[in-house]
Structure formats: structure tokens, C-alpha cells
FIBARO-904927 format. One record per residue: z, y, x of N, C-alpha, C, O in turn; residue in three letters. Coordinates in steps of 0.05 Angstrom, whole numbers, plus 5000, padded with zeros to 4 digits. Layout:
BEGIN
ZYXZYXZYXZYXAla ...
end
This chain:
BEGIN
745083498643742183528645741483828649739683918663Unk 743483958633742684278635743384438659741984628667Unk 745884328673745984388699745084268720745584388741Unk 743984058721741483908736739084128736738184158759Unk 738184268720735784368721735684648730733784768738Unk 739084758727739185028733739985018768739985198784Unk 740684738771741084748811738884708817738584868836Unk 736584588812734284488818732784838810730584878819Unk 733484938803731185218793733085358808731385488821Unk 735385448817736085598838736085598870736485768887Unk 735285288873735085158899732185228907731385268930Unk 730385238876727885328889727585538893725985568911Unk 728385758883729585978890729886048915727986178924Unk 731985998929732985978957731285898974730786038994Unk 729785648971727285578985724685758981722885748998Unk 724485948957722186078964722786338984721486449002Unk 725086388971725586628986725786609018725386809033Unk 726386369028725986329061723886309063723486439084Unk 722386249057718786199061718386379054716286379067Unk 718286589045717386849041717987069056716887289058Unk 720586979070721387159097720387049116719687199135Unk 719986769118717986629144715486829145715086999163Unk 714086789126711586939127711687179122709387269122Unk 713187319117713987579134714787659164717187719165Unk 713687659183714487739207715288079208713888269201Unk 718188069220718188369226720988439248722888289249Unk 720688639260722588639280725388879268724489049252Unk 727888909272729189049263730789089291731488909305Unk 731389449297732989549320734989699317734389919309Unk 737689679321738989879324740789899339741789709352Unk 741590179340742690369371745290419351744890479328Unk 747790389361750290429351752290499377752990329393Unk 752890739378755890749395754590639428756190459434Unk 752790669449751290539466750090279460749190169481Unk 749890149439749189959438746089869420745489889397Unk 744589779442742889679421741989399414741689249433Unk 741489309391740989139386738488979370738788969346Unk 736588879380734388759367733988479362734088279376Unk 733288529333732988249313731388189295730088389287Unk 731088029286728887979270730188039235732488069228Unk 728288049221728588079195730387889190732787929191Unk 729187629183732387389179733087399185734987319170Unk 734587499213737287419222739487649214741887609211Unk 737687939209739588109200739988039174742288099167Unk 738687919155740087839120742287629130744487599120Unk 740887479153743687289153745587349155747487249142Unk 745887599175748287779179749387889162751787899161Unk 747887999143749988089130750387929107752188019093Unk 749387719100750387529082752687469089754487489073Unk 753187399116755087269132758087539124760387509118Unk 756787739128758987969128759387979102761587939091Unk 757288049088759188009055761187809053763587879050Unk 760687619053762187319053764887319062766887199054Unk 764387539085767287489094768587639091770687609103Unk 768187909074768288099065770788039036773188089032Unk 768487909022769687848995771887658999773787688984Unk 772087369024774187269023776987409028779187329020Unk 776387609040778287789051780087879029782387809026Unk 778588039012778988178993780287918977781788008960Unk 780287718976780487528957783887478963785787458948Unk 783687478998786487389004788187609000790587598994Unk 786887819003788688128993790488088965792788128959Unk 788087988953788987988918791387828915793587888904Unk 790387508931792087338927795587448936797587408922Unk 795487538953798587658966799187798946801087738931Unk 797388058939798988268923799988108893801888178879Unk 798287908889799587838866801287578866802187518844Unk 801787468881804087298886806087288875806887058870Unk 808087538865810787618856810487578830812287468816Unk 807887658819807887708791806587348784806987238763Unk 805287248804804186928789807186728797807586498790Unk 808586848809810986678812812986708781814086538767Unk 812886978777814486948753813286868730814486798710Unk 809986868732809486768713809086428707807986288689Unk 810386388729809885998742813186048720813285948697Unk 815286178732817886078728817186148695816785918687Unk 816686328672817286358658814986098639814886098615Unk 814085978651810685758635813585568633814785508612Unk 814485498661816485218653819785288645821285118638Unk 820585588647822585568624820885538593822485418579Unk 819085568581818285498557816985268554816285178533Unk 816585138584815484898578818584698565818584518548Unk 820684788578823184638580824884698560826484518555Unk 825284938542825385088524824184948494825484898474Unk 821984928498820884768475820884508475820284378455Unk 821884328506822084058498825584098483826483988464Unk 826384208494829484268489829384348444830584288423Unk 827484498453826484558410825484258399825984208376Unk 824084048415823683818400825383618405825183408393Unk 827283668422829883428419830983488393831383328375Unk 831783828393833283908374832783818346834283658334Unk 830283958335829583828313829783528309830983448289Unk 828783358328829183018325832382988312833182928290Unk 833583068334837483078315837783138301839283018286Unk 836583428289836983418267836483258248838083188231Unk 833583188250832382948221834982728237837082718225Unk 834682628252837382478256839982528243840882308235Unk 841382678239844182748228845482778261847582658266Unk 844782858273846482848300847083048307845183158319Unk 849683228306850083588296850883578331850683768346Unk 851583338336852883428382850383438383849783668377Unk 848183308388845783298409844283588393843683808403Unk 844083488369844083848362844584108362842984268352Unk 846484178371847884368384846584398410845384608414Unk 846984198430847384158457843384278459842784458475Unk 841484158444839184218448838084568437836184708446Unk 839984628417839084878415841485168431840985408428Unk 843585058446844085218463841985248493841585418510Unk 840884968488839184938514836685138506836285338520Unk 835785108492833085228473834585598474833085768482Unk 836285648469836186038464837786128487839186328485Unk 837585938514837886028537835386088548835086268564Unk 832785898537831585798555828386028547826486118560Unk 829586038512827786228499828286388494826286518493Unk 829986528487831386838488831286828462833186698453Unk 829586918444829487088417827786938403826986978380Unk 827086728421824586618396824786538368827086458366Unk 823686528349825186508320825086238319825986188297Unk 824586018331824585718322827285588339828485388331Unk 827885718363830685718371832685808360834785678359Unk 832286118346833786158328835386018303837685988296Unk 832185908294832985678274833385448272833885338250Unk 833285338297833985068309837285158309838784988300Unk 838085358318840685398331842485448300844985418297Unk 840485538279841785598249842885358229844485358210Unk 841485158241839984948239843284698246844484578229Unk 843884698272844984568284848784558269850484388262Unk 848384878270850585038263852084838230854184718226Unk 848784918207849584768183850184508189852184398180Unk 848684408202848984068202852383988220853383768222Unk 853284198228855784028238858184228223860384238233Unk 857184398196858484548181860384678193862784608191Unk 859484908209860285158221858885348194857085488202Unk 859385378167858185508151857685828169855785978167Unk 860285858187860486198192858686248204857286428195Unk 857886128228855586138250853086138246851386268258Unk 852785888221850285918208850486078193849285918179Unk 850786248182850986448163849986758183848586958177Unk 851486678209850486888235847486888229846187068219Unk 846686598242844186588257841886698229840086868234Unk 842286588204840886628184840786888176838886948161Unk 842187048180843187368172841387478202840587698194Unk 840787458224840387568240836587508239834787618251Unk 836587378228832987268218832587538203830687678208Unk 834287598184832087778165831588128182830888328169Unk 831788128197831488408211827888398224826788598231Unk 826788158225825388158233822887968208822887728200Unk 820888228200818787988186818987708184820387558170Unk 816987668204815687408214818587168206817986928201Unk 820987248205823487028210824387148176824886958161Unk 824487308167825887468142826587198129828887098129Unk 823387038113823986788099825286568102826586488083Unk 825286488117827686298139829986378137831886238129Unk 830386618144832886768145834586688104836386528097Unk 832586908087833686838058834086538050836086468038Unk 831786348060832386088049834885958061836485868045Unk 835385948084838785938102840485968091842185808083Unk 840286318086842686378067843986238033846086168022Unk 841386258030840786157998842385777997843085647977Unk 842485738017842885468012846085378019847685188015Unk 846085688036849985708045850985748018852885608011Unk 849885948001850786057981850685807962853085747957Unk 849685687954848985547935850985177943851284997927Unk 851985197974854584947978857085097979859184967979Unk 857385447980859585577975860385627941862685687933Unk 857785567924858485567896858985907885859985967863Unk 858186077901856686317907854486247877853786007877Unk 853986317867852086387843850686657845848286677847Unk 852186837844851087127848850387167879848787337887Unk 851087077889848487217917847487027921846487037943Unk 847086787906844786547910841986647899839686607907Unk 843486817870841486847853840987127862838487137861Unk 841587307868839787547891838287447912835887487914Unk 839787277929838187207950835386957938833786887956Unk 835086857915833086627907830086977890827586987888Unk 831487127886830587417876828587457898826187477897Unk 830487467925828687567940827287497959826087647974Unk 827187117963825886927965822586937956820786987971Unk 822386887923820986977906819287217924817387187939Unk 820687447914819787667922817587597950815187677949Unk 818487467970817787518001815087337993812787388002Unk 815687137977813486897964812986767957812986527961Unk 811887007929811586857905811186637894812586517877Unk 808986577905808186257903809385987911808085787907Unk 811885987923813185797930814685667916816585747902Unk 813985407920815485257894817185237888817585257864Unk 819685147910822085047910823885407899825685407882Unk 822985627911823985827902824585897883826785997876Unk 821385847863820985867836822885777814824085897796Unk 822485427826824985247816828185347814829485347793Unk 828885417834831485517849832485767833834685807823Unk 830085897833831086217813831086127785832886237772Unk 829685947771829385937744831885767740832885767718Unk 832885627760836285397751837885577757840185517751Unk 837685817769839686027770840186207756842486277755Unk 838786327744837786487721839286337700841586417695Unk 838186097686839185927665842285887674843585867653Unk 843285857687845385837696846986047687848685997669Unk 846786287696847286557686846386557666844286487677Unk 846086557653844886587615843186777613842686917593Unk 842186767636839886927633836386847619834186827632Unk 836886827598834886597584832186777578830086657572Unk 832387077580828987157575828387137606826387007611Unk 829887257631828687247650827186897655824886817658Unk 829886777652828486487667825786367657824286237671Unk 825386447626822586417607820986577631819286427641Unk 821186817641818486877648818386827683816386807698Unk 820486827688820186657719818886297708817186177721Unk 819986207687818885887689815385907680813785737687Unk 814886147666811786207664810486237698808486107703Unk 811286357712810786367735810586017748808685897757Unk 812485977746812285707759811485487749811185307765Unk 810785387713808285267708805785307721804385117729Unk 804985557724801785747732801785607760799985457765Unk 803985647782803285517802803085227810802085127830Unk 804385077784804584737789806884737797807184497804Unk 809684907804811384847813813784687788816284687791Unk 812884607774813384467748810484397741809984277720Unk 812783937734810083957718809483957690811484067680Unk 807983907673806883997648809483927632810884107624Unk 810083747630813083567615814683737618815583847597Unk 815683837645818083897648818784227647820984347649Unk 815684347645815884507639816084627607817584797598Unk 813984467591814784447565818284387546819184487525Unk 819584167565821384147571824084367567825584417548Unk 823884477597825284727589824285037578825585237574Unk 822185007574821185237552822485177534824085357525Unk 822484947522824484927490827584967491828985087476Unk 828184827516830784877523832185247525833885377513Unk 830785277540830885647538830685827514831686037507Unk 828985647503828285827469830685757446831385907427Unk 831785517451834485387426836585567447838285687435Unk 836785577464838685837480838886047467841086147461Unk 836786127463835886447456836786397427838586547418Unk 835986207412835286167390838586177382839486347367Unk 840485937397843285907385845086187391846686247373Unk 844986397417845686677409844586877388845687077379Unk 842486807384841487027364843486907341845187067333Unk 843586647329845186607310847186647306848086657283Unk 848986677331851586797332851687077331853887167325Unk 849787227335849687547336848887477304846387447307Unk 849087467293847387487269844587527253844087597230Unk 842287417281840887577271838887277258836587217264Unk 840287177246838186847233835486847237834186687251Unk 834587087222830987147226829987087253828186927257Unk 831487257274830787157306830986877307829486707315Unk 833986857293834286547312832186337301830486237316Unk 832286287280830086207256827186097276826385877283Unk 826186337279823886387296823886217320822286047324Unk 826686297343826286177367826985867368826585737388Unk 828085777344828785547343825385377335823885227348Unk 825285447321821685317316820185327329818885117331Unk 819185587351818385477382820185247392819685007389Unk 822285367404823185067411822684767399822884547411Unk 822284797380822784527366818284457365817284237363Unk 816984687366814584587375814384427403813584197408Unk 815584657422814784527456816184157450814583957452Unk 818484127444819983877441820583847419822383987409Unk 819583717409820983597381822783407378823583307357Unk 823383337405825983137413828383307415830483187411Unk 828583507418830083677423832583737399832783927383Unk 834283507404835483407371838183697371838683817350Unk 839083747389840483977377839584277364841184447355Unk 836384307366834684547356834384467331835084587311Unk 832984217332832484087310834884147278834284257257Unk 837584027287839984037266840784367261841884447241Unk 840084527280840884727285838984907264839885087250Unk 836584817265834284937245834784857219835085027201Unk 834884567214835384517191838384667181838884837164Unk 839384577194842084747181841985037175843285137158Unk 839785217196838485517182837285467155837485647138Unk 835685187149834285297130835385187104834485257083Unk 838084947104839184957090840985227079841985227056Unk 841285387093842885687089840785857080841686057069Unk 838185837081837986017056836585847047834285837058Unk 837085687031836085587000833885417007832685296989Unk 833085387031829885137042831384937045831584837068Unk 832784827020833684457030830884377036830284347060Unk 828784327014826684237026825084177051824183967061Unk 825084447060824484457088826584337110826384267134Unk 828984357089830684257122829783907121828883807142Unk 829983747100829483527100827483467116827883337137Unk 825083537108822583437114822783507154821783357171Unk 823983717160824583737183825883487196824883357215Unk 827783447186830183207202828482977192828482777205Unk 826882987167825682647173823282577185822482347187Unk 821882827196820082817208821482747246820282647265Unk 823782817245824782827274825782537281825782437304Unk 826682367252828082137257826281927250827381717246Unk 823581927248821081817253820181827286818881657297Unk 820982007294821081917329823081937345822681807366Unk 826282077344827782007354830582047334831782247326Unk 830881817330832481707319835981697331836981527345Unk 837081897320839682027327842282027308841782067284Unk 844781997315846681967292847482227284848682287263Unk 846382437309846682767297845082777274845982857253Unk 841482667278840382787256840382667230839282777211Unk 841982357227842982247213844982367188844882357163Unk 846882507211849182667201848182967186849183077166Unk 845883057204845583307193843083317168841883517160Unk 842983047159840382967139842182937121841783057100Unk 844482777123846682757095847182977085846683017062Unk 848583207105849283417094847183587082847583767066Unk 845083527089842183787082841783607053841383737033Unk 841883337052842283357026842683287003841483236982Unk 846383297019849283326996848883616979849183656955Unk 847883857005847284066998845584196975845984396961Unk 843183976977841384166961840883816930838983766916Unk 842683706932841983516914841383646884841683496865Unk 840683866881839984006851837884086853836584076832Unk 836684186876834584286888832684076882830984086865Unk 833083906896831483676909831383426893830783226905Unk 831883396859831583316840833383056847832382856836Unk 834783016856835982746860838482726842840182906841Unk 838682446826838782386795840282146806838981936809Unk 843382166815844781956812847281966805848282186805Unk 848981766797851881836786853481786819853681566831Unk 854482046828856581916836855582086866853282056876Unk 857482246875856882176913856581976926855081946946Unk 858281786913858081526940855581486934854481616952Unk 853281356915851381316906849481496928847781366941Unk 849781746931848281906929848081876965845881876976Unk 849081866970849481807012847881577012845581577021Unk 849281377001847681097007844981156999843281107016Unk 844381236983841981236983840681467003838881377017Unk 841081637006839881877032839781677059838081697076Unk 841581517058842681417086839381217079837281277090Unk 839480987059837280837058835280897068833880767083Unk 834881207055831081297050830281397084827981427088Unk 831981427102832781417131831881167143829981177159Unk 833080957137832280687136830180587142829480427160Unk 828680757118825880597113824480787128822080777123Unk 824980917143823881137159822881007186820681027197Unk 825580847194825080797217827380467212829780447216Unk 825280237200827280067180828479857209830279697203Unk 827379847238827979657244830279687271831079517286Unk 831080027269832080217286834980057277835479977254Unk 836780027307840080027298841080277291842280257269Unk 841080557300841480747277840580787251841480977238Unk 839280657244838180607214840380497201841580597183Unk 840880257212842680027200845680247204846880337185Unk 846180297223848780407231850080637204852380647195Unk 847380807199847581087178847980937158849981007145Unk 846780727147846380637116850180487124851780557107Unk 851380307146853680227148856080367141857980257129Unk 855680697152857780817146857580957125859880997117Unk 855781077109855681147082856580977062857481037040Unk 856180687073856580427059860080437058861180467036Unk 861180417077863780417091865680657080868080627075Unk 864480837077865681117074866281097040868481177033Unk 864480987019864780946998864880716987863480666967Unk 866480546998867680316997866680007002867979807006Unk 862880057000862979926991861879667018859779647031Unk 864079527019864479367053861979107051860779007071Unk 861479037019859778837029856278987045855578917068Unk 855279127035852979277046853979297072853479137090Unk 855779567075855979567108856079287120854379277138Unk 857179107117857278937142855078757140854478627161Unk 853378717114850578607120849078817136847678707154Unk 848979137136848379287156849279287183847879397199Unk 851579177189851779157213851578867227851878847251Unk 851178697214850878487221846678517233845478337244Unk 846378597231843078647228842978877247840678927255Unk 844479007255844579267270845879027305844779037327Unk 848178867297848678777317846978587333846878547357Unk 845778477314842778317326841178387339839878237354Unk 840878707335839178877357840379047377839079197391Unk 843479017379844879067402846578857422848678737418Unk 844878877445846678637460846278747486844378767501Unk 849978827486852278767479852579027460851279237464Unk 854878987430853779237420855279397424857079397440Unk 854479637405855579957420859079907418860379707413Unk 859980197424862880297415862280347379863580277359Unk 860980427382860680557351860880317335862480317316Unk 859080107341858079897316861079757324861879637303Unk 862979727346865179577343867179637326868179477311Unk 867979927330869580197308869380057280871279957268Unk 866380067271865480007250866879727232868079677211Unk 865479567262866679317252869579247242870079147221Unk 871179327261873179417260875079597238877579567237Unk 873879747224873879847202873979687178876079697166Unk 871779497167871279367154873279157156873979047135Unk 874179097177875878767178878578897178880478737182Unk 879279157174881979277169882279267135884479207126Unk 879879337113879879317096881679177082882579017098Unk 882979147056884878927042882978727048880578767055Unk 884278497045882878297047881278167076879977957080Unk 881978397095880778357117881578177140882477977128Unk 881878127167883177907187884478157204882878327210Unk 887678197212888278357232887778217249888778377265Unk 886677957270886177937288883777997292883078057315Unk 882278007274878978097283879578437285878078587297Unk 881778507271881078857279881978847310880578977325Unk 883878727319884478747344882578747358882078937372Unk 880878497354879278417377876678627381876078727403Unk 875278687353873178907347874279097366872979147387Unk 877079257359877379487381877779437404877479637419Unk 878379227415878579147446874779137455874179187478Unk 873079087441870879007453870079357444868179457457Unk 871079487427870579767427870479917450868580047459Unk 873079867460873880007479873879907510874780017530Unk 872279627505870579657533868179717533866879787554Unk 867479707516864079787503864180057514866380177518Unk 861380187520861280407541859080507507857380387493Unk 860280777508858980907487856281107503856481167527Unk 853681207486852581237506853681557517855181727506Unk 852181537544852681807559851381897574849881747586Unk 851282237582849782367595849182357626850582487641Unk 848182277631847782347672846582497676844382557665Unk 847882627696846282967710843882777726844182527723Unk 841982847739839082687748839682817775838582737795Unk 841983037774842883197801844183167824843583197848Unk 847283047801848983077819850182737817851482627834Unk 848982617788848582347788852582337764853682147753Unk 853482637766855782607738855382467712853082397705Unk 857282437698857082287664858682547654860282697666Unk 858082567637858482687606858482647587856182637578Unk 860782607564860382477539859182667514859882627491Unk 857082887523855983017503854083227520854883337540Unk 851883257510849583367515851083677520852983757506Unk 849883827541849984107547846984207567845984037583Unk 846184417564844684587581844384517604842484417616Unk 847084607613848484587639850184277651851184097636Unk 850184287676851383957679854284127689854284297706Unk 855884047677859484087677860384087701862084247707Unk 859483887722858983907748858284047772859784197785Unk 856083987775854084207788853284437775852884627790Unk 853084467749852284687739848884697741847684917741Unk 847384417742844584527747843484537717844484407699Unk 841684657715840184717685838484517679836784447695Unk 838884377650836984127642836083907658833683817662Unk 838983787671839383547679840783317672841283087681Unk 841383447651843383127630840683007617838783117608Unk 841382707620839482517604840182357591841382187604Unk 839982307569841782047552841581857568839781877585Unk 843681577566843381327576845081177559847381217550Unk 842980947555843780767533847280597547847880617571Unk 848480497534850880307558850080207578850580287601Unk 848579947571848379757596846679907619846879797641Unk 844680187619843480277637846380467653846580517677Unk 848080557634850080787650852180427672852980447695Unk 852380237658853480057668851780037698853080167716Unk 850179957704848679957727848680157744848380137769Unk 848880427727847680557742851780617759852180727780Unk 853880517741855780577753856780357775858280397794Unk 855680137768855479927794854479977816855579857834Unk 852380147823850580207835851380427856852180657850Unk 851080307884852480547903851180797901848780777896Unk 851980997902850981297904850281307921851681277940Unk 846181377926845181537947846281747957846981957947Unk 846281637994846981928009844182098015842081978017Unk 844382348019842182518018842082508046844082518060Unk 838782478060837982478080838382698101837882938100Unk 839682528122839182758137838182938150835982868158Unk 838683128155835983358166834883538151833083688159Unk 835983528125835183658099837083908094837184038073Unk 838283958110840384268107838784548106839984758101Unk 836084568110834684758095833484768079832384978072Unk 833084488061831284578036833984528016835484338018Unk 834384767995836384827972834284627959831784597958Unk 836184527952835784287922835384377899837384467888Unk 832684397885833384447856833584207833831684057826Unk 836984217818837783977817835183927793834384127780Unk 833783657790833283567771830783667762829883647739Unk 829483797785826383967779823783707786821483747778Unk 824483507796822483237800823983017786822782807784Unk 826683027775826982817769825682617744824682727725Unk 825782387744824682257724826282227695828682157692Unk 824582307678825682317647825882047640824081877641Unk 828382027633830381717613828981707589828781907576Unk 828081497581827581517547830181557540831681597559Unk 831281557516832981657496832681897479831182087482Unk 834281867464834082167448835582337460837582267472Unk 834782617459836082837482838382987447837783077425Unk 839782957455842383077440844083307454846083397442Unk 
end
């Protein structure tokens, strides 16, 4: 519509202005070189309309020649990048494919076709890892950081060579200076704080993991999580250096962020049974075995108090007496728990007395199906007694010892472990063991092992930073 009105208002234009030289009459003469020539007003504007016109085409075809050389190279250099970058989107496709020939083959095509560009570069860094040329990729990734704009690409490359070479120390410089390039990135965040902890570096990783709660790169759980984890770190060297007061301290943070956290937990009590707080150690471990219910804090509740039984007014004849009953008042804590039944079994067991234990384990086995290693041992124990069946001890330890006791899985690397650590024995990633009851480690060992997707050779893994938390008690 808008250019409808502006042809229509220039056309009138053009029509007034001829009607206005119509009604202008006038004659125009000139004498050039012998020549003269007489014309009218219009015909000389025509003329030289006519001569501009042909004037400017002139000039037009001038341009066009002189620049010919330079629009030709710039024709050839539009479709080397047009061909160049289809050559950059085959590449990547193979990659997310797992296909390291067509990958290759697309990014030699791509840093012929693009010279220096940084996404050829890293297509070509790219190709290298995926058909594990570590050396080459290690080229292309090292030759990124000379230049800004590529630097980050460049460190995360490296970082991830380092980290399948088992390299620790220049994982954990190069995750330093990751960070450094930017800050705010998550997987970095993650990456430096499982490396750090790794290294025993437990005040840094506290204040790198403060960093990476603030950005969401952890979430609330798991950051609470390993805050406690980091602090019973701190907490179990200070105890070894001697300094209790510290450890004292960092153990009770810890044991605020998680109160599941059953090795801070025994570890405290057992501080405060050493200087003279049986009290406090109790009320500690029975406040812990009111929500997770553990044969450590079982064990470390008898001793806290075999320890302070003078302290703590307890009025019975006899040690054996004196367990069974600690073991009971546990019991009634948590009365319908198979470690309930299990503690009151072997205190029962331990001081002779076989009829209790095995009404305890008979009531413990009712709530295990199929039951543990432990409750078989047990059983097994009891039917060794005088008076007992050697074919039932046989059989008890045969179902013992297929019975799967529980165990740890890394969330990482998908290892077992038959005892809680920091670190996974394995991979080495920080706070990825999870308890698992039997019949779940049973499945989970039936169960084919995920292969990791392909196309994923630049993002470093941080083991166990999304994975999902197991109920159980963390030991």
C-alpha cells in the first residue's frame, strides 16, 4: 500500500513537471567546434537525461570489470564455507553417532576447507578422542588455548584427557583453570570440588562446594550432603593430629548438615565418651538410631555404655545383663526394625543366653526375605551351641554364604564395596558409595551395565554429582 502511493506521488511528479515545460516555451542554441545547434528546452533535458544515463551505465560497467577478481574470490571463498560447514555438520552428526571414520573423514574435510576456524578445530579435537588418538587430541586441544575465544574448549579437552589418563594433578590444575575462565559453570564447579576431595584437599573443596551450591550447580541434598562429608574429613584428621577440640567441633557440623552420616556420628560419640560425656554420647547414638538404624551405631551404643555404666546410674549384676539390656532399650527405640532384633540377638548370643537370641531372630527373620549374611552367621551360631543340630549349622552357613551381605555402589562407575569410604576404590570419585540392601545389589548385578552415549567425549563426568540417593543408612 505504501509503495502504491509513493509510485502514484512520483508519477505525478513526472507528469507535472512535463506540463510545466509544455507551458514553458523556450528556444536553446549552441555553436560548438563549427557547429550549431538549435532546440528546444525539452529536448535539451532530454538530452542530457539521456547522457547522464548513459553516463552512469558506463561507469557501472567500469566498476563491474574492475571488480570482477575480487567478487570471484569472494564467490570461491562463500562456497568453500558453504562446503566447509556442511562438512562441520556431517562431522558433529558422527560424532553424536559414535562413528570416529566418518568423523575424521568430515573434519579433515572441514580444516581444509576452513583453515583456522575454532569449530573445525574442535570438530577435528573431537574426532581424534572419539577414535582414541589421545596424542592428537591432546594436539588439537592444546593448540585452542593460544587463542581467547577457543581457550575454554581448549581446557575442557584437556581436562577430560587428563581425567581417562588418571592424571589427577593436571586434571585438577586444568579443572582450576576452567573455573577460573568461568566461574559459573557447573559441570566445572562439580569437577574441581571431586578433585579437590580427591586430593584431600577438604578446606579448599568446602569453599569451591560453597561456590557451587550459590550457583545451583548442586542441589540442596547433595550439597548438604557433602558439606557434612567434608567436615567428618576435616573432623577425622584433626583427631588424628590431636587436636579433639577441633575435631569435636567439625564433627557436630557434620553431624548437623546429615545426621545420617553414621560414621561422624560413632566418631563423636566415641569423642564424647573420651572425655567423661557418656551422657551425651548416648543420647547422641539414640537419637541417630531413631532414624537410621545401623549395626555400627548399635555397636558404638554398647560400648558408650559398657563405658560409662557408673556414670549413667545403671544398677545390674553382671555384664551379660548389662548388654542385653542396652541392646533392648535400642529395641524399643526402633521396636519393629531387623537391627533391633539382630543387636538384642547377639548380646543375647554373646552371653549365652540362646533361648532370647533365637526368639530374636526368629522375628528378625520374618522381616527379612531372603535373610541377611549376618542373621544366617547368627543362626548358625546358635544351632552350633551344645545341644544344637550340625546339620542345621551346615545349612545356616551355606545360605550365609550365598546370602549377599549389604554393599556399597559407586552411583559412578557402578563398583561394589564391602565398606563405606569417601572415595570410590575404583574411580576414585568423591561421595558416590550408597548402601544397598541384598536383593537391590542382586539386580542391580543381574542387570547389564549401561554403555555411555555416544558423542559425549567432551563433557568430563562428574562421577555421582546428579545421581539419585539409595535409601539406606550411609556407613
Amino acid at each position: 500500500m505504501i509503495r502504491a502511493v509513493a509510485f502514484i506521488l512520483q508519477a505525478g511528479l513526472v507528469v507535472a513537471a512535463v506540463v510545466w515545460l509544455a507551458d514553458q516555451p523556450g528556444t536553446v542554441a549552441i555553436e560548438w567546434l563549427g557547429w550549431r545547434i538549435d532546440t528546444s528546452v525539452g529536448m535539451m533535458l532530454l538530452a542530457l537525461a539521456l547522457a547522464a544515463g548513459a553516463a552512469w551505465g558506463a561507469l557501472r560497467a567500469l566498476s563491474a570489470l574492475l571488480s570482477a577478481p575480487s567478487d570471484m574470490l569472494s564467490w570461491r571463498r562463500s562456497t568453500r564455507m558453504q562446503k566447509g560447514y556442511r562438512a562441520l555438520t556431517r562431522g558433529m552428526v558422527a560424532i553424536a553417532a559414535g562413528d570416529p571414520v566418518d568423523a575424521t573423514k568430515q573434519a579433515k574435510v572441514a580444516q581444509d576447507l576452513l583453515r583456522d576456524d575454532p569449530l573445525a578445530l574442535l570438530l577435528a579435537a573431537e574426532a581424534a578422542q572419539l577414535s582414541g588418538d589421545g596424542e592428537v587430541a591432546r594436539k588439537h586441544f592444546g593448540s585452542m588455548l593460544d587463542e581467547p575465544d577457543t581457550e575454554f574448549l581448549g581446557v575442557r579437552g584437556l581436562l577430560v584427557q587428563a581425567l581417562r589418563a588418571g592424571d589427577e594433578t593436571e586434571a585438577l590444575a586444568l579443572a582450576r583453570r576452567a573455573v577460573a575462565l568461568r566461574p559459573r559453570t557447573a559441570w566445572a564447579l562439580r569437577v574441581l570440588l571431586d578433585l579437590q576431595a580427591r586430593a584431600g584437599q577438604w578446606i579448599e573443596a568446602g569453599e569451591t562446594l560453597q561456590v557451587a551450591a550459590r550457583e545451583h550447580a548442586l542441589d540442596a541434598a547433595a550439597a548438604r550432603r557433602k558439606r557434612a562429608l567434608l567436615l567428618f574429613m576435616r573432623g577425622a584428621e584433626a583427631e588424628r593430629s590431636g587436636h579433639a577440640l577441633d575435631a569435636r567441633q567439625l564433627l557436630r557440623e557434620a553431624v548437623t548438615h546429615d545426621p545420617a552420616l553414621v560414621p561422624a556420628l560413632t566418631k563423636l560419640a566415641a569423642l564424647y565418651a573420651d572425655e567423661g560425656r557418656f551422657r551425651a554420647s548416648v543420647k547422641l547414638l539414640e537419637r541417630a538410631w531413631t532414624e537410621t538404624p545401623a549395626v555400627e551405631i548399635a555397636q558404638a551404643y554398647l560400648k558408650a555404655r559398657a563405658r560409662g555404666r557408673g556414670f549413667l546410674g545403671t544398677k545390674l549384676d553382671g555384664d551379660g545383663g548389662a548388654a542385653i539390656k542396652f541392646a533392648e532399650r535400642l529395641e524399643k527405640l526402633r521396636p519393629d526394625h531387623p537391627e533391633s532384633m539382630l543387636a538384642v540377638a547377639e548380646a543375647a548370643l554373646l552371653h549365652g543366653d540362646h533361648v532370647l537370641a533365637r526368639r530374636k531372630l526368629d522375628a528378625a527373620q520374618a522381616t527379612q526375605v531372603p535373610p541377611s549374611a549376618r542373621l544366617c552367621r547368627l543362626m548358625a551360631q546358635i544351632e552350633g551351641a551344645p545341644g544344637g543340630n550340625a546339620a542345621n549349622v551346615r545349612r545356616w552357613l551355606e545360605r550365609a554364604a550365598d546370602a549377599s551381605a549389604p554393599v556399597w555402589t559407586c552411583t559412578a562407575c557402578g563398583a561394589l564395596a564391602d565398606r563405606w569410604a569417601p572415595t570410590c576404590g575404583t574411580c576414585r570419585s568423591f561421595d558416590t558409595l550408597r548402601r544397598h540392601e541384598p536383593h537391590a545389589v542382586a539386580d542391580e548385578r543381574a542387570a547389564p551395565a549401561a554403555s555411555p552415549a555416544p558423542g559425549t567425549a567432551l563433557a568430563p563426568l562428574t562421577p555421582g554429582a546428579n545421581a539419585p540417593v539409595t535409601t539406606g543408612a550411609k556407613t
